[in-house]
N, C-alpha and C positions, 0 to 999 in steps of 0.2 A: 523518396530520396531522403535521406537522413545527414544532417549536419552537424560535424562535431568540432571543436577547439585544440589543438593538440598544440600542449608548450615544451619545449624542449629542441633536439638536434635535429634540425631537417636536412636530410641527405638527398642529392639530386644526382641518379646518375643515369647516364647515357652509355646503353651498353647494348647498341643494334649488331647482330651479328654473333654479340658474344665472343667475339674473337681475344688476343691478347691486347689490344686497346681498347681504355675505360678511363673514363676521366670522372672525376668526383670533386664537389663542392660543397663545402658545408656552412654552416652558419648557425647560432641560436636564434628562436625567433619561435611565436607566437603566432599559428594560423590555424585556418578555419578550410575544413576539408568537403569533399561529399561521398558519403557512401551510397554503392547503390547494388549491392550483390552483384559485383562484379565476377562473372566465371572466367577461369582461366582454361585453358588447352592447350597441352604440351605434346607439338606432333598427334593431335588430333582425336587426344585423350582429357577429358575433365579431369581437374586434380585438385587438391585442397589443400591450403595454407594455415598454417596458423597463425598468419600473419594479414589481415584484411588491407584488398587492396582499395585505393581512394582516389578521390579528384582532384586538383590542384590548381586552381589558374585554367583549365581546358587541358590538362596534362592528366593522365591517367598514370599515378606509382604504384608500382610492383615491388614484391621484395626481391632484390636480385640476387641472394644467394638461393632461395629456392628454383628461382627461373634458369638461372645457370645449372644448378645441381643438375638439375631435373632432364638438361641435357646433356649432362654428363661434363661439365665444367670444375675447373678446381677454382674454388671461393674463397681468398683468404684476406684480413685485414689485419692492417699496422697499426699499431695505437700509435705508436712514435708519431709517425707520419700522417697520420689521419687518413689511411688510402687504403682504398679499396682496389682488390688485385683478382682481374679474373683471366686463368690462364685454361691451355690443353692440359689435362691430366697425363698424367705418365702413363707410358704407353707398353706392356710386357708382349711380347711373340713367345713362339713354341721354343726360344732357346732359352727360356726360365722356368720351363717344367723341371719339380724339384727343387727348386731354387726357396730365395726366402726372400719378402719384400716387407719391410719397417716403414708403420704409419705412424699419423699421433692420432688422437683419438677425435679430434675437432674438424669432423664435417673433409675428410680427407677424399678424394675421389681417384681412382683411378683404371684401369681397362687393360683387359686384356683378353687381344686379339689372334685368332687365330684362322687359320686357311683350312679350308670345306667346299664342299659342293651341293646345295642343296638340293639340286637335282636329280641327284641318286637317291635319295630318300635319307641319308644320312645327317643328321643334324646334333651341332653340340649343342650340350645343354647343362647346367648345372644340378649335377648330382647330389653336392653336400659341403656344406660350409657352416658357419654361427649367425645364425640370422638374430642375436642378439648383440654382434660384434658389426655384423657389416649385412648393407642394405643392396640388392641386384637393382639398378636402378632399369623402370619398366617392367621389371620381373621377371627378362629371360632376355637373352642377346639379339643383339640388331645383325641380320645379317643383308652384307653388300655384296651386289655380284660385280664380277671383273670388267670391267670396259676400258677399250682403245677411242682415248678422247673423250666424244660424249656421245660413246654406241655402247650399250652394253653388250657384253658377248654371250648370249645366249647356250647354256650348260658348260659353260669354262670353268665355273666353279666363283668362290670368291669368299669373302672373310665374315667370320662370325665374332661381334665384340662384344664382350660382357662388363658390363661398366658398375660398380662397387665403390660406395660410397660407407664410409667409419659410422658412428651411430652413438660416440661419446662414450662409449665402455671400453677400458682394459683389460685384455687379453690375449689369448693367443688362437686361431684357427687353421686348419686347412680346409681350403679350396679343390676340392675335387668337380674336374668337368670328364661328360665323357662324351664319343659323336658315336651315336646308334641309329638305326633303324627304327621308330617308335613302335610299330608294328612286330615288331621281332624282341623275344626272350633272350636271349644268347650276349654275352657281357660285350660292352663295350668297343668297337675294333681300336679304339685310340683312346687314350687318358689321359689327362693333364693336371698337376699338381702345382699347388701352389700354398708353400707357410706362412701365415700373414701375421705379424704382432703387430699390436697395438698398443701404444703406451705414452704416458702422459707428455703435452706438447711443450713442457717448458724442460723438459730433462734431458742430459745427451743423449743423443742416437752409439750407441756402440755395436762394433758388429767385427766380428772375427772373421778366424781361416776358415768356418764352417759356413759362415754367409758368402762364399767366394761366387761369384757371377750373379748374386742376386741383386737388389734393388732397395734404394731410402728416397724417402722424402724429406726435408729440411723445410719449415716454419720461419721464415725471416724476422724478427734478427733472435728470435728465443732460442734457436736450437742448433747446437754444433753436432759435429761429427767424431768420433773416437776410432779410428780403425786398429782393433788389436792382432800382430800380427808375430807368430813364433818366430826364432832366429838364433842364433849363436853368431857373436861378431867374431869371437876367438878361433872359428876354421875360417874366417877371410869372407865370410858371405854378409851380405850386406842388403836391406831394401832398399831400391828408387824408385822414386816417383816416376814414373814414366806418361803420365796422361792425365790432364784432367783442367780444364780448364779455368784460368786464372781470375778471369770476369766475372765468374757464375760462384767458383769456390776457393778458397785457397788455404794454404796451411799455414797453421799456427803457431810460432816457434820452432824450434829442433824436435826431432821425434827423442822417445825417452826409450830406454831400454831396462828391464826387470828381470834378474837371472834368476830362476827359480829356487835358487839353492845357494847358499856361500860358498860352496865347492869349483875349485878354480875349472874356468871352461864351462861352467854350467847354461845351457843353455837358455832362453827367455822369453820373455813378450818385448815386442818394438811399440808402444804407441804413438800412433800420428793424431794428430788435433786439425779437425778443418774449421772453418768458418762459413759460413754462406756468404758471399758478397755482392750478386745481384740476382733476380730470377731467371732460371733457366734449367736447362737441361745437361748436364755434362757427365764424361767416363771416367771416373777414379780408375787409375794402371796403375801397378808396381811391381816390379821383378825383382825377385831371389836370385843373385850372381854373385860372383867374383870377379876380380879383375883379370882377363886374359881370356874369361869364357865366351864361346861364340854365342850358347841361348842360355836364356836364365833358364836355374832348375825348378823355379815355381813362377806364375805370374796369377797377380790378384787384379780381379773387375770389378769396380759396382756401377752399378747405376745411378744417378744421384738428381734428383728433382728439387731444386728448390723452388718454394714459392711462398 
């Protein structure tokens, strides 16, 4: 057993479950720990920290962003506030193949999951991404089968999720998964894309008519939202906000408008400013209409995480 002095910010937190409650405590303070080669096991794998863990009072500390990561949790902390925040990561389905989903580059986590049957022999798996961008957290997908209650149902098939954690670098990747046969040569029967940027977490998120039904995540309180969005006010068409919840994000003054050209009617960008306002999960809407029309002629989605 090895005793050591450590002076500085001792953080105390209690995060059984892991769920989205975590309370934390701090203090400056001067104490005297014990190490003793502590192993860890994450779902019933030994894993390694850089982070050594010690004794305390009869109290065994762990670093809880690795413990979290590790199972697929998003990590993130306030300076402001001195708090430590551990939520569900953001969650993609097969209706974001194609699509594009904006990280920061700070220890970001997120999953996505998809419907399979492994007992066809078919299994996703990941094909191709930047594994100097983003880490598969366990190294290949957790697959869950379908159950009624707490029976599973045996060959009903059930979900494969691939959980992806950021790794501190900027830039840009695709995500390709595909579900084959291992045993079989013959391409793919299904594939899933996914465009992942990565980019630094104090700077806005901005994201156009080409990110339409993809996915952001927001950094409390560092990082707004820019959505740029084409238009012409002069044929009477207009963006509203149609969705997005007020708790979690909201908008930041009047949206602004930029007409490409000084030619009268020229068409332009709209931009909208969010803010983050608490953590959570919420759906950016807005429709391209006029007044009198029964459907708008365009409607924009995102997805939006903050945490």
């Amino acid at each position: 057993m090895n005793k050591r002095v450590i002076a500085g910010l001792l953080v105390s937190v209690l995060a059984l479950g892991l769920a989205f409650g975590v309370s934390a405590a701090t203090g400056a303070q001067q104490i005297e720990v014990n190490y003793r080669d502590i192993a860890i096991q994450v779902n019933g794998q030994a894993v390694a920290t850089d982070v050594e863990p010690f004794i305390f009072q009869d109290r065994t500390f762990v670093p809880i962003r690795f413990i979290a990561q590790s199972l697929g949790k998003m990590v993130t902390w306030d300076q402001e506030k001195a708090q430590v925040r551990v939520a569900e990561p953001l969650v993609l389905d097969e209706s974001f193949n194609g699509k594009t989903i904006y990280l920061s580059k700070e220890s970001q986590v997120f999953s996505i999951v998809l419907d399979g049957n492994a007992t066809t022999g078919f299994m996703w798996t990941a094909m191709e991404y930047d594994k100097n961008l983003l880490e598969l957290i366990g190294g290949d997908a957790v697959y869950t089968m379908n159950k009624t209650g707490d029976e599973l149902l045996m060959g009903a098939g059930g979900t494969f999720n691939f959980r992806f954690l950021t790794k501190g670098q900027v830039g840009e990747t695709t995500i390709k998964l595909g579900s084959a046969r291992n045993w079989e040569t013959v391409p793919p029967e299904k594939t899933f894309e996914l465009k992942v940027r990565v980019n630094l977490t104090d700077s806005v998120v901005t994201m156009n008519d080409e990110d339409n039904g993809g996915a952001a995540t927001l950094v409390m309180p560092l990082q707004k939202l820019d959505l740029l969005l084409k238009g012409n006010p002069t044929t009477g068409y207009s963006w509203e906000i149609v969705g997005a919840e007020g708790m979690i994000l909201a908008l930041q003054g009047e949206p602004t408008f930029k007409p490409d050209s000084d030619a009268l009617g020229s068409p332009g960008v709209y931009t909208y400013r969010f803010a983050p306002i608490s953590p959570g999960v919420t759906t950016v809407i807005l429709n391209y209409s006029k007044a009198g029309d029964d459907k708008p002629t365009q409607t924009y989605k995102l997805l939006v995480g903050v945490f």
